[in-house]
N, C-alpha and C positions, 0 to 999 in steps of 0.2 A: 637467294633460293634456299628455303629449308632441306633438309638430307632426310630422306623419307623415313622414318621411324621403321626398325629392324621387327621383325615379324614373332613374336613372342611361342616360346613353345609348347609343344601343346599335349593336353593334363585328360585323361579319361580316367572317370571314379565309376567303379561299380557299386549296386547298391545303394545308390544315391538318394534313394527314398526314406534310407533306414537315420536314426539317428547319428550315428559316425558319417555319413553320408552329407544329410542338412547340413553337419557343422565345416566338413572338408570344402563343401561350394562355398558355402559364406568366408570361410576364413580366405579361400584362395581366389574368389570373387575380389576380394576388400584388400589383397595383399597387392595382385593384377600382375605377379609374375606371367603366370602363366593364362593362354587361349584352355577353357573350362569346358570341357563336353562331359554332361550329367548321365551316365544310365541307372535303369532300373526297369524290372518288372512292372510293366503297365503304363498308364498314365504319370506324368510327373506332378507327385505331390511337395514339391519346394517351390516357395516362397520368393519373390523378389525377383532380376535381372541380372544380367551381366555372361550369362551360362547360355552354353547350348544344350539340349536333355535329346534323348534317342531312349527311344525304349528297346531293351535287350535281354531275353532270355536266357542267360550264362546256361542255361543245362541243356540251350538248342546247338549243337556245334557250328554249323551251317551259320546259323543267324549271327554268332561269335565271330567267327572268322569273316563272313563279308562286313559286319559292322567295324571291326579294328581296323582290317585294310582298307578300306572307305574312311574313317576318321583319318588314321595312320598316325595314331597320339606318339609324341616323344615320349611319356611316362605314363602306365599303368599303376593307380591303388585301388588294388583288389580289395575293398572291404565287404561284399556281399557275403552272406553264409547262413545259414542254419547256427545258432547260438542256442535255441531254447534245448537244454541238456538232457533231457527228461524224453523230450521228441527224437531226439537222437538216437535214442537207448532202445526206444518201442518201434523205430524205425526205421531202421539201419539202410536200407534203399535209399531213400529218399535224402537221407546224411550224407551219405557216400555223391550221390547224385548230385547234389550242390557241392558240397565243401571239397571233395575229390575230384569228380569227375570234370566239373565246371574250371576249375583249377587250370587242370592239364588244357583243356580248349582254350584257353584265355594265355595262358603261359606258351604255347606253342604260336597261337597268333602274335604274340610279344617278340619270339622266338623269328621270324618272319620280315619284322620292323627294325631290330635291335633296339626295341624299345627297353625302358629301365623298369621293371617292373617290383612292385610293394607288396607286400601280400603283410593282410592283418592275421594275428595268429592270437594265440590264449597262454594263459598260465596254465590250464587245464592239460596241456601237455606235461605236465610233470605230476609226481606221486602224492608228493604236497606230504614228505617224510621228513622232509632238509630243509623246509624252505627259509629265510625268505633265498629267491634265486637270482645268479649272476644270468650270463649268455652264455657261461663254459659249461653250465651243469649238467648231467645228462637226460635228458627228455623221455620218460616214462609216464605215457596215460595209465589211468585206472578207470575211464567208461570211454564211449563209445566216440563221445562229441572230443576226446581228446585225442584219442587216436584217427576220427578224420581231419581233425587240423594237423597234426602230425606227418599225416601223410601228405596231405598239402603242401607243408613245410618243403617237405622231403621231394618233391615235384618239383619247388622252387629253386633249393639248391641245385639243383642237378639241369637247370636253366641254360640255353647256350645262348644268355643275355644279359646284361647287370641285374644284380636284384639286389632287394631287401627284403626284412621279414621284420614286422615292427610286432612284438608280442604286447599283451595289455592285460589288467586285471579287474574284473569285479566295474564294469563302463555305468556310469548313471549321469543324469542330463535329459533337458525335456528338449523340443524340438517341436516347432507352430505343425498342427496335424497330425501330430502323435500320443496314440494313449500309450503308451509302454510307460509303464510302471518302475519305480525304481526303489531302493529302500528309504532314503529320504522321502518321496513322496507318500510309501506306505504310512511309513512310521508315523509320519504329521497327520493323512490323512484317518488313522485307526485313531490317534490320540484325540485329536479334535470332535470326534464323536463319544470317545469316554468308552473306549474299547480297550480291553487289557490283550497284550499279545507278546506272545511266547518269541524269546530271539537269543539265537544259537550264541555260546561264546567259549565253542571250542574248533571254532573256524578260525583262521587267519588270512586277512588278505592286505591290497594296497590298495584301496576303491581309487578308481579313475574319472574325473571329470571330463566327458565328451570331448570339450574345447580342446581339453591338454593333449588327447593324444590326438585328433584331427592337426594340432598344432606339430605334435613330435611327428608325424606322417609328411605335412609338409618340409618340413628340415628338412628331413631326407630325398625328397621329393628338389627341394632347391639345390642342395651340397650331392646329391644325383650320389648317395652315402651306400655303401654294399653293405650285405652279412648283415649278422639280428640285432636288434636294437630291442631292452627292453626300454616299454613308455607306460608309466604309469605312478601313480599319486606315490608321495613318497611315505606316507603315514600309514606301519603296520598296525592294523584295528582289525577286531572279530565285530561280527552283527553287532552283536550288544554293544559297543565299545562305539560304534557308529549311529543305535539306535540312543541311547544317553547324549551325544552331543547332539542329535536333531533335537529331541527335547529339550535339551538346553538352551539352543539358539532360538527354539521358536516359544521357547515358555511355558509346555506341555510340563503335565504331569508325570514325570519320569515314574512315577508307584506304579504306571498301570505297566511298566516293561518287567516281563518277569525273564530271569534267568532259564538258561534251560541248554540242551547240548545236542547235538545231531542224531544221537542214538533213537532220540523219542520219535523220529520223523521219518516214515518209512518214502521213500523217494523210488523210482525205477534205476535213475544214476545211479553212484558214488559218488561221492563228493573229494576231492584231495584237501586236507585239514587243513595244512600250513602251504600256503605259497608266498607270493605276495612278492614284491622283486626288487632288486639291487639295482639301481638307474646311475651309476657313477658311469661306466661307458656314455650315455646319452646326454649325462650332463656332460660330457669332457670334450666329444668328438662332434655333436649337434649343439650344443647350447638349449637343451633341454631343461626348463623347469619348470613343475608342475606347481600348481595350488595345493594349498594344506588342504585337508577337507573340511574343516570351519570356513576356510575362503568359498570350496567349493557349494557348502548350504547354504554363503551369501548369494553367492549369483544363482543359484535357484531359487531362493526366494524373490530377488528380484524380476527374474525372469515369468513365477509364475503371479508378482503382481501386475507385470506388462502384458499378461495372457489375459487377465480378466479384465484389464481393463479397454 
């Protein structure tokens, strides 16, 4: 007589529609630690099997709350949020209303379960004066989108549940049903038309491949790991520094990238200059490693010859 197989435990992703989303179902679909329930605003738009999807309005409280205690996930990753920085800034309601207020209903429902809960966070939390940054450094926004991740943060610490807060920098990655844009696919696509285009290189960041921090999200999510975790690519590069190796790897005309610096581009944000971040805790205590970003232009390229084809 076989011994019935132990009941695996069970994983709720917010957001699940977005690109961090697509990759956290497939990677943890494919790993099969854990029972997968998908949410997201609206209809589910991911691909394939193996998940369950519930559609959930993180900024309805009500809806929040009967949804978690009806799943009753062992682990919450919060990745849902308002990202675009510029909406943030014109919008301040609506910022606060997801990234804050959705936070606390989600984080109190966790609160409830003694569930373990994730919450994805930004380098935009910080001034971008010091960077690149460890997890000890002190968190100082300078617009709007980094001060409601911040307070987010700040929600999660103050949790009467285990948590994490997995920070990221600069996320690019396609995803089957998704137009979102990233600068690899800029860059290839302006060049390929014989478009000259202006790219900052008095930014600093650590671009991030989707895969890598969906990947560092589960670590934590498996080692059920506390306290911040940064995740992200380990190669400090400004735009331009990112826009010359697309061209490189895909054989474009580097002449048409012109130099140029923040100041020319008048934005609603602020932008923090230098961040970009120090992953020796993630590498030490998760077994975190990320892609170069040459790796990373490989597997988009791949990915968008498997799109067309």
């Amino acid at each position: 007589m076989s011994t019935p197989k132990a009941s695996r435990p069970k994983i709720l992703i917010t957001g699940a529609n977005g690109l961090l989303g697509h990759k956290l179902v497939e990677q943890l679909v494919e790993r099969g630690e854990f029972e997968v329930v998908a949410t997201g605003k609206g209809p589910c738009r991911l691909s394939g099997g193996g998940f369950f999807y519930q559609s959930m309005d993180i900024t309805d409280q009500r809806q929040v709350e009967q949804l978690i205690a009806q799943e009753a996930p062992d682990t919450i990753i919060h990745s849902a949020a308002i990202t675009n920085v510029d909406q943030c800034e014109l919008n301040h309601e609506e910022c606060l209303e997801v990234n804050v207020k959705a936070t606390e209903y989600l984080v109190r429902a966790a609160e409830q379960l003694k569930a373990h809960f994730i919450f994805v966070s930004t380098d935009f939390v910080f001034s971008g004066e010091k960077g690149p940054y460890d997890e000890e450094a002190k968190a100082v926004p300078v617009n709007f989108y980094g001060d409601s991740k911040l307070s987010g943060e700040n929600l999660v610490r103050g949790a009467k549940t285990s948590w994490a807060i997995a920070r990221t920098v600069l996320v690019y990655g396609i995803a089957e049903g998704l137009s979102r844009s990233n600068i690899i696919l800029w860059v290839k696509s302006s060049l390929d038309e014989g478009k000259t285009i202006q790219v900052v290189d008095d930014q600093w960041r650590t671009p991030t491949l989707a895969e890598d921090l969906a990947f560092g999200c589960i670590l934590i999510a498996e080692q059920k790991a506390q306290g911040i975790f940064h995740i992200s690519g380990s190669d400090l590069l400004t735009p331009y520094d990112m826009a010359i190796q697309t061209a490189e790897y895909f054989g474009l005309n580097k002449d048409l990238i012109k130099r140029t610096d923040s100041t020319k581009f008048t934005q609603p944000a602020k932008r923090p200059l230098k961040t970009g971040f120090i992953i020796d805790k993630a590498r030490k205590q998760l077994g975190f490693e990320p892609k170069t970003f040459q790796m990373g232009i490989g597997i988009l390229a791949k990915q968008i010859i498997l799109a067309r084809s």
